[in-house]
N, CA, C and O of each residue as an XYZ file, in Angstrom:
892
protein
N    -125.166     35.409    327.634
C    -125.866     35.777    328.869
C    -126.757     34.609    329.314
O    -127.444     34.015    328.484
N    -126.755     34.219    330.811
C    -127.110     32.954    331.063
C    -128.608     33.109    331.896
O    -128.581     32.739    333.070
N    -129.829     33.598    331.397
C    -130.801     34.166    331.654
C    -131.230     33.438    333.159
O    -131.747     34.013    334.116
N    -130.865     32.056    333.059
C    -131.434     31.218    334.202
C    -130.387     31.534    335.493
O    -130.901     31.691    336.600
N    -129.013     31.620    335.360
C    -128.236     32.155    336.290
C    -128.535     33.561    337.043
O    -128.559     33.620    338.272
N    -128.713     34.455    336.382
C    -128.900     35.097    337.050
C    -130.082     35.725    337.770
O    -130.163     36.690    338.530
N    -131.158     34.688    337.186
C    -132.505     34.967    337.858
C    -132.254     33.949    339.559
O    -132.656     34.307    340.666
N    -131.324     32.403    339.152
C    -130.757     31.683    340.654
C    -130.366     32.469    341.264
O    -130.958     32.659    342.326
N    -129.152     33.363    340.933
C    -127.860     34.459    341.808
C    -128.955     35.285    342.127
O    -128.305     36.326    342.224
N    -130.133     35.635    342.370
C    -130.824     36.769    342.672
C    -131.761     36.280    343.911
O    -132.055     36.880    344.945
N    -132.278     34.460    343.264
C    -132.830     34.299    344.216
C    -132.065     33.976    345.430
O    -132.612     34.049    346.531
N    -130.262     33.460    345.240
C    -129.941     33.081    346.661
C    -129.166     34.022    347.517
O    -128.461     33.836    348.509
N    -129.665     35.606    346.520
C    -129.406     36.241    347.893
C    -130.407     36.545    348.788
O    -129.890     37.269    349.638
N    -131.316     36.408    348.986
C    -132.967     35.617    350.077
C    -131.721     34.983    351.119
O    -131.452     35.638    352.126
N    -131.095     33.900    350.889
C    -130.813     32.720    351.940
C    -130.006     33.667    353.060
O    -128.908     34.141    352.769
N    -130.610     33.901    354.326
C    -129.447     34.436    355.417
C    -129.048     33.527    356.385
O    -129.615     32.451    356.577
N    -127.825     34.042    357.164
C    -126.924     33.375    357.818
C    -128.100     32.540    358.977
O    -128.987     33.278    359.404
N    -128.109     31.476    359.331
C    -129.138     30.939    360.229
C    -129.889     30.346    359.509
O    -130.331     29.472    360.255
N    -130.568     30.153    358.091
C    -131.435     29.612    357.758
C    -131.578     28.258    357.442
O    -130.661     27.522    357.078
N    -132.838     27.924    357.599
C    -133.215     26.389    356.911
C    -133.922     26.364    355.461
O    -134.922     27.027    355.185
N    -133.185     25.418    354.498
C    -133.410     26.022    353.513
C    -134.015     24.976    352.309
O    -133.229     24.032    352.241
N    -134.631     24.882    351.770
C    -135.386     23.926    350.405
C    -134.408     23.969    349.119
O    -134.244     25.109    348.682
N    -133.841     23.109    348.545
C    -133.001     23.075    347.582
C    -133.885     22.594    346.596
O    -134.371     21.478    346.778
N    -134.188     23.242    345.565
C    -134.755     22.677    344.524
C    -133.861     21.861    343.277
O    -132.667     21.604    343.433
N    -134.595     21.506    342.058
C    -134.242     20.362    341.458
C    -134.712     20.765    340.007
O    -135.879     20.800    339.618
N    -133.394     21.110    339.167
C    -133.573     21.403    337.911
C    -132.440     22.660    337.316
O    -131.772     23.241    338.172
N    -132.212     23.140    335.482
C    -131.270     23.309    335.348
C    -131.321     24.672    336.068
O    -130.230     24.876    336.600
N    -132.380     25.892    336.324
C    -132.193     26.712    337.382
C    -131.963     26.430    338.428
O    -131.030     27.142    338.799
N    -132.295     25.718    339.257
C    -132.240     25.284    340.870
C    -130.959     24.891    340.737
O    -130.537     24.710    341.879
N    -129.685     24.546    339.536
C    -128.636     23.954    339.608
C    -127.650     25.402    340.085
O    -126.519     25.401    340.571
N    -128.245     26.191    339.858
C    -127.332     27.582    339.520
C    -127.621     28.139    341.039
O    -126.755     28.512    341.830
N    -128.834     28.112    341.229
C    -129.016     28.982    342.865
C    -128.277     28.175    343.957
O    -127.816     28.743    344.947
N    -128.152     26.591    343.725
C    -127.379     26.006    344.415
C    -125.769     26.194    344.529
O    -125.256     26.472    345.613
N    -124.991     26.024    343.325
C    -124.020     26.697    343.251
C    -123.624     27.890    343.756
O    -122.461     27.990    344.148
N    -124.617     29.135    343.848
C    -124.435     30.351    344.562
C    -124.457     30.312    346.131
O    -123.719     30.913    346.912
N    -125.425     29.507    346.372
C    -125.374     29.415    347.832
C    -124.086     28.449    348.044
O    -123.376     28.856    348.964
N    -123.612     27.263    347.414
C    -122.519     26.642    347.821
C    -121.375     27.659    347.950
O    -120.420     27.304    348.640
N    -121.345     28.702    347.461
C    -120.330     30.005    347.635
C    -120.558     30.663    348.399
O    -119.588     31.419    348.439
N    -121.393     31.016    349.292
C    -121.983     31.950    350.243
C    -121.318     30.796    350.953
O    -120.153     30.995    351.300
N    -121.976     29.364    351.291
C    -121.362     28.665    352.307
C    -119.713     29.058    352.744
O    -119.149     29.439    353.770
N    -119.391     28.797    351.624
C    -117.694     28.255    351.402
C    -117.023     29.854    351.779
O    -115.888     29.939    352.249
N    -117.965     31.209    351.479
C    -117.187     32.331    352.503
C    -117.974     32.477    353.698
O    -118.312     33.615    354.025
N    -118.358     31.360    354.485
C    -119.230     31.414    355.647
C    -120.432     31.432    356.311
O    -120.723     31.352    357.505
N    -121.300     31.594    354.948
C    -122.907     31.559    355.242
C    -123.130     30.375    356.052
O    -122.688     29.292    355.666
N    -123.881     30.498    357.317
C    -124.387     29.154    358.077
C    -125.504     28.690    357.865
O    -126.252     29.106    358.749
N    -126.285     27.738    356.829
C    -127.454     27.831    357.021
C    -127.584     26.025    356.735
O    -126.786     25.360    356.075
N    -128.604     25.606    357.317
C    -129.223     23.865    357.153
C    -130.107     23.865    355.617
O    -130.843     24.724    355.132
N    -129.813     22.931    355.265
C    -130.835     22.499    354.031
C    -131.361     20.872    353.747
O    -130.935     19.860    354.305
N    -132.132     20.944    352.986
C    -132.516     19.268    352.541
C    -132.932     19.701    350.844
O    -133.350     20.817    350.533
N    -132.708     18.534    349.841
C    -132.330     19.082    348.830
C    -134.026     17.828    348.082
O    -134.368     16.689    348.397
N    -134.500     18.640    347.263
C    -135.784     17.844    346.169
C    -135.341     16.611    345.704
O    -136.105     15.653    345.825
N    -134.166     16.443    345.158
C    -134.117     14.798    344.365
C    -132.525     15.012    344.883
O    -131.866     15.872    345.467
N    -132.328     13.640    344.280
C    -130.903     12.543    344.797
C    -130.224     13.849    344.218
O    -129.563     14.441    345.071
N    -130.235     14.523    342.779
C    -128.785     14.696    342.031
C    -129.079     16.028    342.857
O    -128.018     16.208    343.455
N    -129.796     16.877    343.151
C    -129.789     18.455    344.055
C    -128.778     17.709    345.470
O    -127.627     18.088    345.689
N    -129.262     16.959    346.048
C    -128.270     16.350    347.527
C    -127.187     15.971    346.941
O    -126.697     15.493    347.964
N    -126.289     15.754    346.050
C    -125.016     15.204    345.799
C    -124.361     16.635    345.210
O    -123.176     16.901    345.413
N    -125.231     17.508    344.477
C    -124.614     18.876    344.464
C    -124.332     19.529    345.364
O    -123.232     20.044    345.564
N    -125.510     19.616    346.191
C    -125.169     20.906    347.400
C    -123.869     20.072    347.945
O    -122.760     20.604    347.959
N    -124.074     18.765    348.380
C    -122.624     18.115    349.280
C    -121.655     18.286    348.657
O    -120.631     18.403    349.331
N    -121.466     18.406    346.666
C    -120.279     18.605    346.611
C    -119.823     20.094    346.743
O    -118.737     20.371    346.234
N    -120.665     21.279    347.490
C    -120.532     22.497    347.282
C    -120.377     22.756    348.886
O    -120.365     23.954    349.168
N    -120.277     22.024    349.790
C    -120.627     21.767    350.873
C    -121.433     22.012    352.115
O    -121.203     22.048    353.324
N    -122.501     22.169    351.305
C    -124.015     23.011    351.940
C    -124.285     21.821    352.830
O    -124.335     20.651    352.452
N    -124.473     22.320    354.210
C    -124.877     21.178    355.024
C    -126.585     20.702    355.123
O    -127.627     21.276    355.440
N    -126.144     19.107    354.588
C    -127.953     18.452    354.341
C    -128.304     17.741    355.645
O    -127.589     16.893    356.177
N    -129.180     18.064    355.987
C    -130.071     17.941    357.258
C    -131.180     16.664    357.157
O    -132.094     16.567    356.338
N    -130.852     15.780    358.161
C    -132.141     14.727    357.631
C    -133.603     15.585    358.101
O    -133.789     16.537    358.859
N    -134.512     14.746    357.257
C    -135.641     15.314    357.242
C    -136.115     15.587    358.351
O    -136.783     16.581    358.636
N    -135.657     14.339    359.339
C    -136.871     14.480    360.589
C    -136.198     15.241    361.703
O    -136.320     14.910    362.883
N    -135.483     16.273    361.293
C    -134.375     16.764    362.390
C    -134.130     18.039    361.877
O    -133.275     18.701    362.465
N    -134.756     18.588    360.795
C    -134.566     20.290    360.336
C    -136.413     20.698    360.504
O    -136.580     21.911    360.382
N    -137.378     20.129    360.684
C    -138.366     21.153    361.110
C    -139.028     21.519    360.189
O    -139.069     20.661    359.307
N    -139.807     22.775    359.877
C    -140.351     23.614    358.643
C    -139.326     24.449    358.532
O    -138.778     24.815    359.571
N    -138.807     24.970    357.135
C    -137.927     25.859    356.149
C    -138.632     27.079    356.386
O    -139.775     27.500    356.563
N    -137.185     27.544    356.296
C    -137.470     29.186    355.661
C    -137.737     29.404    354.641
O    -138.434     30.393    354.413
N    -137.258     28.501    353.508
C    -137.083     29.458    351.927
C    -137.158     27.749    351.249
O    -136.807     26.602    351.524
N    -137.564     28.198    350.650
C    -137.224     26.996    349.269
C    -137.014     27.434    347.987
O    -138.040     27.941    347.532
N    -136.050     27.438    347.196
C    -135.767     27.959    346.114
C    -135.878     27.493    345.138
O    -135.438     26.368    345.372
N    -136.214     27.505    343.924
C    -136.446     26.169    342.461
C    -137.192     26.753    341.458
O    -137.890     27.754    341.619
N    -137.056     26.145    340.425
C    -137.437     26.372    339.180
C    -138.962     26.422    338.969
O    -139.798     26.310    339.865
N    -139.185     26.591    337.775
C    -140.675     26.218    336.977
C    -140.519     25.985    335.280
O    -139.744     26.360    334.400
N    -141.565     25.257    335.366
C    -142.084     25.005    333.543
C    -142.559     26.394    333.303
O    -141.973     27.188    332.568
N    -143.538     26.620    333.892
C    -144.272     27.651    333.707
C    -145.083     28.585    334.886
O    -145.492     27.882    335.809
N    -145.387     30.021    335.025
C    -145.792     30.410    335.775
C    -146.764     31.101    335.348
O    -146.549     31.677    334.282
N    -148.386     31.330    336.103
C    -149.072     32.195    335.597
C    -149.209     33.472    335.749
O    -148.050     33.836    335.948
N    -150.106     34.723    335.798
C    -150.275     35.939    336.504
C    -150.565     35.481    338.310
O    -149.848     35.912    339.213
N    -151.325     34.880    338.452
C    -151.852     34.187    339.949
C    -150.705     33.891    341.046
O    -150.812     34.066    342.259
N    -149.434     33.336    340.248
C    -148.623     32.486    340.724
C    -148.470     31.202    340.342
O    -147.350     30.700    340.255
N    -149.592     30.531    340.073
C    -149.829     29.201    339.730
C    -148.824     28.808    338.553
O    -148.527     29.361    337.494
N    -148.304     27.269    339.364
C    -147.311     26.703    337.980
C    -147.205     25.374    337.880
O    -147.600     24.521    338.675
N    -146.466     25.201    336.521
C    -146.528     24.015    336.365
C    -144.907     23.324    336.543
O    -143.908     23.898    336.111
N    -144.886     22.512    336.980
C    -143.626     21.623    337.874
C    -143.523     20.295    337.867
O    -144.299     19.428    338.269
N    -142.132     20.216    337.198
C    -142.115     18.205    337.261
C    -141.149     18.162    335.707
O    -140.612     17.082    335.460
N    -140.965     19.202    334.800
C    -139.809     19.068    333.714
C    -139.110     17.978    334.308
O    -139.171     16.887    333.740
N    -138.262     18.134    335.674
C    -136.949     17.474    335.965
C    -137.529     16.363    336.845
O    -136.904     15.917    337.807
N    -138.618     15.977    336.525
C    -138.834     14.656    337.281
C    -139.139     14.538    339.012
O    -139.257     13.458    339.591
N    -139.229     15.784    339.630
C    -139.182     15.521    340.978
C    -140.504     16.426    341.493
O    -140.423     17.168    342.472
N    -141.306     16.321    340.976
C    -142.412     16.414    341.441
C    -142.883     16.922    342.792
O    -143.004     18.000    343.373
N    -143.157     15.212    343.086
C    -143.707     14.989    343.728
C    -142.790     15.360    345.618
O    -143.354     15.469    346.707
N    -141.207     15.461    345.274
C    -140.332     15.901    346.351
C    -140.627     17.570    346.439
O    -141.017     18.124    347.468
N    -140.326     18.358    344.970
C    -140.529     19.422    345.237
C    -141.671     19.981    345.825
O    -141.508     21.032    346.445
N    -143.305     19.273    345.729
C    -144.146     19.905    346.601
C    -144.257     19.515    348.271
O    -144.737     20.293    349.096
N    -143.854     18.501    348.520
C    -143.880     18.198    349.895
C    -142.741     19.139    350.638
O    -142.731     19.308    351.858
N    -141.675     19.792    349.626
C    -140.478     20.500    350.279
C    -141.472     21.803    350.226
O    -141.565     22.245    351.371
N    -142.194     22.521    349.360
C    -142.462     23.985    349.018
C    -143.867     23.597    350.163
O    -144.010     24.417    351.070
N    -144.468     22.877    350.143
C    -145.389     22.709    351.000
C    -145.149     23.077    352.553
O    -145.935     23.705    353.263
N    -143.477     22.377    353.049
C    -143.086     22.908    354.564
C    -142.292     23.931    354.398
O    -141.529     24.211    355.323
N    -142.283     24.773    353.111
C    -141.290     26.419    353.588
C    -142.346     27.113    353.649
O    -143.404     26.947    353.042
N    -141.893     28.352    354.817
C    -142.491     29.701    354.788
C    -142.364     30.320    353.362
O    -143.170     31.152    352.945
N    -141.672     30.020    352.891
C    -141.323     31.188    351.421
C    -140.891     29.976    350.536
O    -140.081     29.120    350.890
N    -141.739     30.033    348.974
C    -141.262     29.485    348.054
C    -140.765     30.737    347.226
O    -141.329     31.829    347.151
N    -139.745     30.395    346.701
C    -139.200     31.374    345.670
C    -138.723     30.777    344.780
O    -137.731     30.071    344.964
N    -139.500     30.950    343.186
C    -139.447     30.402    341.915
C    -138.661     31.565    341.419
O    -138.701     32.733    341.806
N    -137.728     30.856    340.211
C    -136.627     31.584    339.420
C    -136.523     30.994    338.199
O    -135.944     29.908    338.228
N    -136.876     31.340    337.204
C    -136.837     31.186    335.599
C    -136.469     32.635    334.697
O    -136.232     33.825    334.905
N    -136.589     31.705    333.605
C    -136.262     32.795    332.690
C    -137.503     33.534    332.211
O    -138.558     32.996    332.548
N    -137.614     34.770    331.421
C    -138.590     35.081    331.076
C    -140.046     34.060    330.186
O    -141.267     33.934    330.277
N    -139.047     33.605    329.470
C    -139.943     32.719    328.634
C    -140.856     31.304    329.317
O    -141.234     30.306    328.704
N    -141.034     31.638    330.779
C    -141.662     30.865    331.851
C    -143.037     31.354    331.754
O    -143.958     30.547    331.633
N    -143.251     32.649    331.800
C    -144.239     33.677    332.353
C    -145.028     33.517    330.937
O    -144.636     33.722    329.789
N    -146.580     32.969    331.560
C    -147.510     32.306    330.418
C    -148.988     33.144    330.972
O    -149.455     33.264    332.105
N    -149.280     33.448    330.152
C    -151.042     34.028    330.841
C    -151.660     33.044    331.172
O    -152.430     33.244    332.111
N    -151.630     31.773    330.667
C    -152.509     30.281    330.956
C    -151.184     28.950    330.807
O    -150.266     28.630    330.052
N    -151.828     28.515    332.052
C    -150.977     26.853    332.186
C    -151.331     26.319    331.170
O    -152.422     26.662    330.716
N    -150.417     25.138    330.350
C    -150.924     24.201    330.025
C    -149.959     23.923    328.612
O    -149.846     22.847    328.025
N    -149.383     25.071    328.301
C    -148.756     24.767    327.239
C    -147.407     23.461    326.926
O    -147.104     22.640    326.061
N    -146.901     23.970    328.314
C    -145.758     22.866    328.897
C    -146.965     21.710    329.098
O    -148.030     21.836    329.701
N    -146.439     20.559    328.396
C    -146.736     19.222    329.274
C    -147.307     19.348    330.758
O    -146.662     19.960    331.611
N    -148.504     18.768    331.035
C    -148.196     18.682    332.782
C    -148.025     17.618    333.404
O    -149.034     16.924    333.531
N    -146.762     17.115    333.992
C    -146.551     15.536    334.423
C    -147.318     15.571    335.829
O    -147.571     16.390    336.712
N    -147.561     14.124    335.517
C    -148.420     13.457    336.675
C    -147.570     12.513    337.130
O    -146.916     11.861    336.315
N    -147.464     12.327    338.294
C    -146.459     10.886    339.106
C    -147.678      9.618    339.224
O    -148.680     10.003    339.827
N    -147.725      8.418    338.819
C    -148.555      8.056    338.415
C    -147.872      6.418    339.373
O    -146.815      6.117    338.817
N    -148.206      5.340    340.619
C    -147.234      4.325    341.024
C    -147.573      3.532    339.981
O    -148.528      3.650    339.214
N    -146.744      2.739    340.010
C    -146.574      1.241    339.003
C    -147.740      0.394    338.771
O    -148.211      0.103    337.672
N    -148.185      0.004    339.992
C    -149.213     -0.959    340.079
C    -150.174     -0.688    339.067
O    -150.090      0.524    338.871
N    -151.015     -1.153    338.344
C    -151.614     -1.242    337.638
C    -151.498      0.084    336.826
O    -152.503      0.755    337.063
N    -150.638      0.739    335.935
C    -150.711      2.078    335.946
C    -151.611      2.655    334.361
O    -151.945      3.728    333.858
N    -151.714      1.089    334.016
C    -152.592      1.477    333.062
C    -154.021      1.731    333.138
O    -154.522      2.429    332.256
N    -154.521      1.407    333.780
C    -155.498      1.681    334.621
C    -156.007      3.576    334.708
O    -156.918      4.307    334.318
N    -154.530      3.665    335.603
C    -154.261      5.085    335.917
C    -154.305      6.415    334.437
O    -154.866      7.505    334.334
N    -153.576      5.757    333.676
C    -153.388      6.096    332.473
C    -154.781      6.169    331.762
O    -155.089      7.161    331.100
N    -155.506      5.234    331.895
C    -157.053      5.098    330.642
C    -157.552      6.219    331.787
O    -158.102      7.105    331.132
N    -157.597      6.553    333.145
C    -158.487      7.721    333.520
C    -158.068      8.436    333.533
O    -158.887      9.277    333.905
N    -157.004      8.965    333.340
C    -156.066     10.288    333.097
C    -157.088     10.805    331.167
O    -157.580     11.849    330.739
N    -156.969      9.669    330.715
C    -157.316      9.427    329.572
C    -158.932     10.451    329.191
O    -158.978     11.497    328.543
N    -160.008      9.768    329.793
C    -161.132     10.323    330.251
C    -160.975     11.812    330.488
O    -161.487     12.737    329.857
N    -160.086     11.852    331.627
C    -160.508     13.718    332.057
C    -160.067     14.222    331.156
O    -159.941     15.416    331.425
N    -159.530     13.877    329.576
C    -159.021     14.562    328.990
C    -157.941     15.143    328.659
O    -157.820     16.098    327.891
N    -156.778     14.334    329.480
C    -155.575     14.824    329.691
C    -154.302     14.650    328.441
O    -153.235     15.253    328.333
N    -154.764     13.837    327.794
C    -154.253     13.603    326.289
C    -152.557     13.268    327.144
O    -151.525     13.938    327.156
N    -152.926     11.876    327.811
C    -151.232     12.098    328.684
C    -150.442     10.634    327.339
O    -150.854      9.868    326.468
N    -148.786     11.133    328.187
C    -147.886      9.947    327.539
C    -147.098      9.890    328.168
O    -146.608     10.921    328.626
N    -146.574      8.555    328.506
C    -145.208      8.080    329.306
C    -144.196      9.007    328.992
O    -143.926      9.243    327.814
N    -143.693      9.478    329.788
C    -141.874      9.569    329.665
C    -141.242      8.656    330.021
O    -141.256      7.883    330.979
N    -140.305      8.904    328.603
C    -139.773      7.995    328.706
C    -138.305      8.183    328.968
O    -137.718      9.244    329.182
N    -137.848      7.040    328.917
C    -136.063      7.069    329.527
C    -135.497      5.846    329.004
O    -135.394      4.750    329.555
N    -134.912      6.468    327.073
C    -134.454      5.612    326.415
C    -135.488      4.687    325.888
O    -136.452      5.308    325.439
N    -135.611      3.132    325.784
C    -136.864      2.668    324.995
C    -137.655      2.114    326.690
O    -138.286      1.058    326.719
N    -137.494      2.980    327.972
C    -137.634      2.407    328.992
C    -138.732      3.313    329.882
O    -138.595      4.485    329.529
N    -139.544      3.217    330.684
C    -140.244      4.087    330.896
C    -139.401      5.179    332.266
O    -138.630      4.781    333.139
N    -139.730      6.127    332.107
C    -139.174      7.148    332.946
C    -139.426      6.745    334.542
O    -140.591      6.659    334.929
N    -138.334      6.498    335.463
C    -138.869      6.245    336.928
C    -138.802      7.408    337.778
O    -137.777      7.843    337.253
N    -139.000      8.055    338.449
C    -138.696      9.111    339.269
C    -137.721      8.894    340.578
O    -137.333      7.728    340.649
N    -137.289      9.652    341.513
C    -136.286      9.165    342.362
C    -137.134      8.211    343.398
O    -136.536      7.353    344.049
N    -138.774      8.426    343.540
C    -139.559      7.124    344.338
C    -140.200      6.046    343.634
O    -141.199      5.417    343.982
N    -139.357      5.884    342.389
C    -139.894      4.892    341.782
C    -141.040      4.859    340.954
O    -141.774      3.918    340.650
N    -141.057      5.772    340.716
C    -142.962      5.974    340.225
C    -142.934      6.874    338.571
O    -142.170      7.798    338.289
N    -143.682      6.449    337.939
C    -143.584      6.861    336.457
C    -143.919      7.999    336.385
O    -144.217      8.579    337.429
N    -143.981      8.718    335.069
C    -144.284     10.070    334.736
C    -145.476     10.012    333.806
O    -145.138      9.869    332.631
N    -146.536     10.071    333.975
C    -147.174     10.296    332.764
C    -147.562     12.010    332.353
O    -148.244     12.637    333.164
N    -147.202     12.535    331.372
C    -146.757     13.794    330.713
C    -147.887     14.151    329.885
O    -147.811     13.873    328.689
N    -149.283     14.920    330.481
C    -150.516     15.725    330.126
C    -150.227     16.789    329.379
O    -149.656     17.791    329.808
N    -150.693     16.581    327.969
C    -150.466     17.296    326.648
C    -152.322     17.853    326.767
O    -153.391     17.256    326.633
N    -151.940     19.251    327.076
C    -153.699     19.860    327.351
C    -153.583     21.184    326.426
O    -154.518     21.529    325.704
N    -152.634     21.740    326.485
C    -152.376     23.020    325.579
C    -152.800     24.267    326.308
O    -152.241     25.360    326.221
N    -153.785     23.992    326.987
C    -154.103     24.867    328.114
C    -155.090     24.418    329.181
O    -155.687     23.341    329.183
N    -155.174     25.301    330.006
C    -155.837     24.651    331.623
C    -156.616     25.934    331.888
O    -156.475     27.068    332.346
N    -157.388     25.233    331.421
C    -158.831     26.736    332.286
C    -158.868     26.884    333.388
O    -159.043     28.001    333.876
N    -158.701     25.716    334.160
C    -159.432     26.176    335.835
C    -158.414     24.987    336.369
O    -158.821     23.853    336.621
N    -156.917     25.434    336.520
C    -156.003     24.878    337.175
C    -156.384     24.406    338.798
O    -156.186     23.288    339.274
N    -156.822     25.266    339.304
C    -157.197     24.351    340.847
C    -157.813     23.401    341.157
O    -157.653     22.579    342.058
N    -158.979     23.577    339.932
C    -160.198     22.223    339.916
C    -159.234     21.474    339.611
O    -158.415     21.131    340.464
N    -159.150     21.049    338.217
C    -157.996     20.231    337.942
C    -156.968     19.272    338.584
O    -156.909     18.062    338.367
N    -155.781     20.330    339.801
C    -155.257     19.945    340.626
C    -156.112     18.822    341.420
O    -155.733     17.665    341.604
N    -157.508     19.460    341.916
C    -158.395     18.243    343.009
C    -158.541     17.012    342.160
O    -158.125     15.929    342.573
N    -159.188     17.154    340.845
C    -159.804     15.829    339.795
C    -158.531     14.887    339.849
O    -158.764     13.696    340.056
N    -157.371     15.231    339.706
C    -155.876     14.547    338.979
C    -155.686     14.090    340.748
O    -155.386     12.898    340.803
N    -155.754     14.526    341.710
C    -154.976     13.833    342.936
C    -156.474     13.162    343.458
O    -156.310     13.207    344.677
N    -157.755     12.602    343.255
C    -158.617     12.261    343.660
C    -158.230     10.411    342.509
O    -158.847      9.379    342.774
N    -157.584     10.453    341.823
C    -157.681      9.501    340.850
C    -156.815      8.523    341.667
O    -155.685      8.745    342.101
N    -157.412      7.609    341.773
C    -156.000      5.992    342.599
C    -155.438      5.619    341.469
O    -155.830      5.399    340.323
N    -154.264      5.590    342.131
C    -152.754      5.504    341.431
C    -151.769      7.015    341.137
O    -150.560      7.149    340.948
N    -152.684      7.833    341.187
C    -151.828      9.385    340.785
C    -151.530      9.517    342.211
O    -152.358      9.208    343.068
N    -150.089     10.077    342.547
C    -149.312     10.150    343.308
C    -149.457     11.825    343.832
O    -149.369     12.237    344.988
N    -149.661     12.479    342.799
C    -149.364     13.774    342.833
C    -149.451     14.703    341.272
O    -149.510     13.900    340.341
N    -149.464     15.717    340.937
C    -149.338     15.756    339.991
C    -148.674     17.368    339.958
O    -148.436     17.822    341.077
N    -148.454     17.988    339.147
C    -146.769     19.109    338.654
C    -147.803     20.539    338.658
O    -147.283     21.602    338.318
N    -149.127     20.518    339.014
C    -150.076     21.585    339.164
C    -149.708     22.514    340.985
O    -150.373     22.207    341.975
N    -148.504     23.662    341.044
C    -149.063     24.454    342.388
C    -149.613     24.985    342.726
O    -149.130     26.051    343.108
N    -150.681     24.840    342.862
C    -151.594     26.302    343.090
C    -151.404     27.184    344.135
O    -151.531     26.598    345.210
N    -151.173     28.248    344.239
C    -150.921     29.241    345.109
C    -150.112     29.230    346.282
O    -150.355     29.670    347.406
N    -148.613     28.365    345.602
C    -147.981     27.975    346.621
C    -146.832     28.991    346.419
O    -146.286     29.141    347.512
N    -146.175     29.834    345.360
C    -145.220     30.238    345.376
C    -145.262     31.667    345.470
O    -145.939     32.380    344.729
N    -144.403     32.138    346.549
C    -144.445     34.190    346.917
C    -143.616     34.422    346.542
O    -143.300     34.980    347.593
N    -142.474     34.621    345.722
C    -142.200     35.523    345.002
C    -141.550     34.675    343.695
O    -141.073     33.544    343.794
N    -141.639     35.523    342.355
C    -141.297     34.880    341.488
C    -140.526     35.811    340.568
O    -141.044     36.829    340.109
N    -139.275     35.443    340.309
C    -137.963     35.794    339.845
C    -137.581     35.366    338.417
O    -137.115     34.304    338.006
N    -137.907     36.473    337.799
C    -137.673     36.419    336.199
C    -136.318     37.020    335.529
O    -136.034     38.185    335.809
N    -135.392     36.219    334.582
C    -134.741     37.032    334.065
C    -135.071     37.251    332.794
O    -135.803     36.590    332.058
N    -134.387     38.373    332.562
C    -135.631     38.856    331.152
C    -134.368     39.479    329.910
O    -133.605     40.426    330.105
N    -134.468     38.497    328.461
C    -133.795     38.954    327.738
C    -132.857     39.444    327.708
O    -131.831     38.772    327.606
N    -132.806     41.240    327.806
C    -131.966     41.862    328.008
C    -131.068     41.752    329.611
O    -130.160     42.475    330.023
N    -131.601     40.797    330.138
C    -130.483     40.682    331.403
C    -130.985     41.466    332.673
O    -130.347     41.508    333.725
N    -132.353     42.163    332.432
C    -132.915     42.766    333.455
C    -134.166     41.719    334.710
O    -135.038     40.936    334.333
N    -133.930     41.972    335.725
C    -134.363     41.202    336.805
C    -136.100     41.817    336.630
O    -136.277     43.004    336.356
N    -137.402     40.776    336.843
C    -138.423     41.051    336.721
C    -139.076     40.332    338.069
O    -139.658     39.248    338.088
N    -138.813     41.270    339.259
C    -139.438     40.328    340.728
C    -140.324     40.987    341.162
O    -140.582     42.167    341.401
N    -141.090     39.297    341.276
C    -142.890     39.626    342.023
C    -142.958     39.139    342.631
O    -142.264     38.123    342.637
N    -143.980     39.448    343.854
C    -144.007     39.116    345.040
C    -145.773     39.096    345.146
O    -146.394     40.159    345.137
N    -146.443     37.817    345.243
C    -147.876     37.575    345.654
C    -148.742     38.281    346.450
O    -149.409     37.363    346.928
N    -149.233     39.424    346.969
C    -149.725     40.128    348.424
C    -150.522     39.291    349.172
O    -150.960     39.665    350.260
């Protein structure tokens, strides 16, 4: 039983005929894409733009039509994964490296809709790593004050090479164990020069789509 599939197949029945749509980036977001590439392929009409390079080379090979940015507007829906989610909504984002795409995409939909498996759903952030997009230029720098707030961070890496993201920009991966006051946080980590962004949403996602063990659907919706 493929817990992450069928929490995707749940979220892409949301997508209706007409819509503009957020493709997320990761091994759930791989599955809701696939479903909607089948809705396409028996006729669903809808525009999309996809979080990272490998989500845009999927949907095209599924033949979901990708929309340049400056010519689809604000979204209806954006669909995608999580590390982790709290009671609040709040999560943590950036496992698959795209960060910093997935919030500027969940940022212009009316509706984010997160889909994981049960073992997402955490009473407190922090257990997952929290990656920070961190640019090149001096990034050690970036790194010794990441250092300070306490973030106990470390490169990802990629092979004996440091991890790049699809804009070029490193990962540094915040080992905290937990996050008391995730929103503060969010402000301290994007106030720092050189941090790009960092894998903290706060109160960006309305409904959140769990599959649970036994194969039963667990959906919440923010009021």
């Amino acid at each position: 039983m493929n817990l992450k599939q069928i929490a995707a197949e749940r979220a892409a029945e949301y997508v209706q005929d007409g819509m503009k749509v957020g493709l997320g980036t990761g091994s759930t977001a791989y599955y809701a894409i696939c479903r909607i590439g089948e809705r396409v392929r028996e006729g669903l009409n809808i525009q999309a733009v996809a979080t990272s390079e490998a989500s845009d080379k999927l949907a095209k090979e599924w033949g979901i039509p990708i929309v340049p940015f400056d010519q689809i507007g604000r979204l209806d829906l954006t669909i995608d994964g999580a590390d982790e989610v709290d009671p609040e909504f709040n999560l943590i984002k950036g496992g698959g490296g795209a960060l910093l795409r997935e919030k500027i995409v969940a940022a212009n939909s009316d509706k984010l809709i997160i889909v994981a498996d049960g073992s997402k759903a955490v009473q407190k952030l922090g257990k997952f790593p929290l990656p920070v997009e961190v640019v090149p230029f001096a990034s050690e720098w970036t790194f010794e004050a990441l250092e300070k707030l306490g973030c106990n961070p470390e490169w990802r890496m990629d092979g004996d090479q440091r991890y790049l993201t699809d804009n070029g920009n490193l990962i540094a991966d915040c080992r905290m164990e937990a996050i008391d006051h995730a929103a503060e946080l969010n402000v301290q980590l994007n106030m720092l020069p050189g941090v790009v962004d960092n894998g903290l949403f706060i109160e960006m996602a309305d409904t959140v789509i769990l599959a649970k063990d036994d194969g039963s659907i667990d959906e919440r919706h923010r009021s």
